[in-house]
C-alpha positions in Angstrom: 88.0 -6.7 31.4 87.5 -4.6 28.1 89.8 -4.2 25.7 91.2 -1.2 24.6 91.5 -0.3 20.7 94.1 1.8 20.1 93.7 4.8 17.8 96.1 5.4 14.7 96.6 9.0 14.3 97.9 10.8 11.7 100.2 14.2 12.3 102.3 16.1 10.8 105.5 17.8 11.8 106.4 21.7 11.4 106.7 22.5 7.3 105.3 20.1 6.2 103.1 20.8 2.5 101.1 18.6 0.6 102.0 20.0 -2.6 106.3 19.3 -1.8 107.7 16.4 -2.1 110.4 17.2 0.0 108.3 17.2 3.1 107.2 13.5 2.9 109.4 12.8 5.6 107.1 14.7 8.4 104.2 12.7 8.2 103.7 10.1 10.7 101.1 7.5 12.1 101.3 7.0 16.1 99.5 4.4 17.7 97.6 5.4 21.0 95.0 4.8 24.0 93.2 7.6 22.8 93.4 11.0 20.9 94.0 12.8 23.7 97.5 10.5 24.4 98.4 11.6 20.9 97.6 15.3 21.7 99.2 15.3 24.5 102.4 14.1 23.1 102.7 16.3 20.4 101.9 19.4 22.5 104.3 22.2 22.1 106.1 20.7 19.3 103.9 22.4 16.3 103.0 19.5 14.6 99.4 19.1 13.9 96.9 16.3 14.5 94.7 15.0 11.3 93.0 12.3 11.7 92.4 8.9 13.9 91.2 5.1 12.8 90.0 3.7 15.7 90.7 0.3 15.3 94.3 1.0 13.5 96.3 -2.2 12.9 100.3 -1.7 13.8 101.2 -2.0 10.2 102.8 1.1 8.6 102.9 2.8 12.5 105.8 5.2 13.2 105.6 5.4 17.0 103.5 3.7 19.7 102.2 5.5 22.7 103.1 6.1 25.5 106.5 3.5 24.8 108.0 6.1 22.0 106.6 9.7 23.6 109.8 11.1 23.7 111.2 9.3 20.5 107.9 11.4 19.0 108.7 14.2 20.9 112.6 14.2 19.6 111.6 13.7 15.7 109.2 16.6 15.6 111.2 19.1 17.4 113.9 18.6 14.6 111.5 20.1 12.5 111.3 23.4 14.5 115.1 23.8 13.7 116.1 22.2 10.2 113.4 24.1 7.3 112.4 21.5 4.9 114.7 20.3 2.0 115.5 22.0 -1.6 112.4 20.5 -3.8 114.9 21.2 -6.6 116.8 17.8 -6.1 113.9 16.1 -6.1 112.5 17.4 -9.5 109.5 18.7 -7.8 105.6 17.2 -8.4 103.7 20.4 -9.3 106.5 21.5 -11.8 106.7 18.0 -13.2 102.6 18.0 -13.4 102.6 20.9 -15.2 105.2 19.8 -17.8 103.1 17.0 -18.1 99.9 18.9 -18.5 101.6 20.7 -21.3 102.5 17.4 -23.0 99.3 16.5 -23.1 97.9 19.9 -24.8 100.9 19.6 -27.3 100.3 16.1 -28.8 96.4 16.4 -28.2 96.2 13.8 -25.1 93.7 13.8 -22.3 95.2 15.2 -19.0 94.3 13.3 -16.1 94.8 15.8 -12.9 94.8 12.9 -10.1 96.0 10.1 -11.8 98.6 12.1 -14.1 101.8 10.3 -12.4 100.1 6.8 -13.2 99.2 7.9 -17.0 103.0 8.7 -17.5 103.9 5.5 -19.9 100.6 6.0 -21.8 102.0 9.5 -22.7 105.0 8.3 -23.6 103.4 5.7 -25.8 100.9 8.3 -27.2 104.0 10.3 -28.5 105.6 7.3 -29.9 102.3 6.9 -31.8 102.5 10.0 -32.9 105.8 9.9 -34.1 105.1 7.0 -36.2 102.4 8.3 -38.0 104.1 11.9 -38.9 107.1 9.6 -39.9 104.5 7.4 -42.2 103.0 10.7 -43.8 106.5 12.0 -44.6 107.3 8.7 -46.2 104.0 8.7 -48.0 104.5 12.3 -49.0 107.9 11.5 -50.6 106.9 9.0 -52.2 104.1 11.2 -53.8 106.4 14.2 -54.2 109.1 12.0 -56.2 106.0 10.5 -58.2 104.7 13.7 -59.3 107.8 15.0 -59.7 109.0 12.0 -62.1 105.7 11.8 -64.2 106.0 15.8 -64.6 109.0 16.7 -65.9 111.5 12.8 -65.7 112.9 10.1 -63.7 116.2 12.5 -63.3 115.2 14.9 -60.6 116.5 14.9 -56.8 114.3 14.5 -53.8 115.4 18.7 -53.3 114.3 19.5 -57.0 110.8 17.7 -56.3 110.2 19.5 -53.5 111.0 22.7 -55.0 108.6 21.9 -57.9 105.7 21.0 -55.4 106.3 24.2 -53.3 105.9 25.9 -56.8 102.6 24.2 -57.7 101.4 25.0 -54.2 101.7 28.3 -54.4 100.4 28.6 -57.7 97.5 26.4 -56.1 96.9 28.5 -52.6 97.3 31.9 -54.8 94.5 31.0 -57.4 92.0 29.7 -54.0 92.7 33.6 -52.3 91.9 35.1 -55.7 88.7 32.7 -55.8 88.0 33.3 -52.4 87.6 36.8 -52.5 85.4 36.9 -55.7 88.1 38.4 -58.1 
């Protein structure tokens, strides 16, 4: 007598959309006999057959055919009546994507489209980084702002009255480069 491999078959119920988190909940792998048991179950129901792994193991199965037929049948009519979920409790994927993708083009990181969810805690290092080393240059440009400032005019001057002496010099600096610049 020959055994028979059963077929695990993916299908999803009515509204379902890859791109929603909200919908995860209408996807579901049935054990069969064959496709056509899984086809046969489903029909009338709107749910819609993917694909089959002949040879499927019972691990991560929803339903077994022909036990759980009406179990099946039950789950996916729900679907016809209740619409899916809000995605706006779950603080949906594409929105959060995209936030992320901007991320990336603000602090100059690489944006990886399939494994962005995954690259989450190198972005959030990357920033810390980044942080850092504008926090270093500030310190560094203190320091160098208070030492010009001191050596220029005395040790008495405020961080504030530095500053305003190096915006000075800028100035004077950027305005003689235009007038060089333009050949006057």
């Amino acid at each position: 007598m020959e055994q028979v491999k059963l077929h695990t078959c993916e299908i999803t119920g009515v509204g379902y959309d890859v791109d929603r988190a909200a919908t995860q909940d209408r996807i579901f792998w049935v054990n069969a006999s064959s496709v056509a048991e899984v086809e046969a179950a489903i029909d009338g129901t709107g749910a819609i057959f993917h694909t089959t792994i002949v040879g499927g193991s019972n691990r991560y199965v929803d339903f077994h055919l022909p036990a759980d037929k009406q179990r099946l049948r039950e789950r996916l009519e729900v679907f016809n009546r209740k619409p899916p979920e809000s995605d706006r409790h779950n603080f949906p994927d594409r929105e959060f994507k995209n936030f992320h993708r901007l991320l990336c083009e603000r602090f100059n990181y690489s944006h990886d489209d399939i494994d962005w969810k995954r690259d989450q805690v190198s972005l959030i290092e990357w920033i810390a980084k980044c942080q850092e080393v504008a926090e270093r240059q500030r310190d560094d440009l203190l320091k160098a702002v208070t030492l010009i400032a001191g050596q220029s005019v005395g040790e008495d001057w405020t961080v504030e009255d530095a500053f305003a002496f190096v915006r000075q010099h800028a100035r004077a600096v950027r305005d003689a480069v235009r007038v060089e610049m333009s050949g006057g």
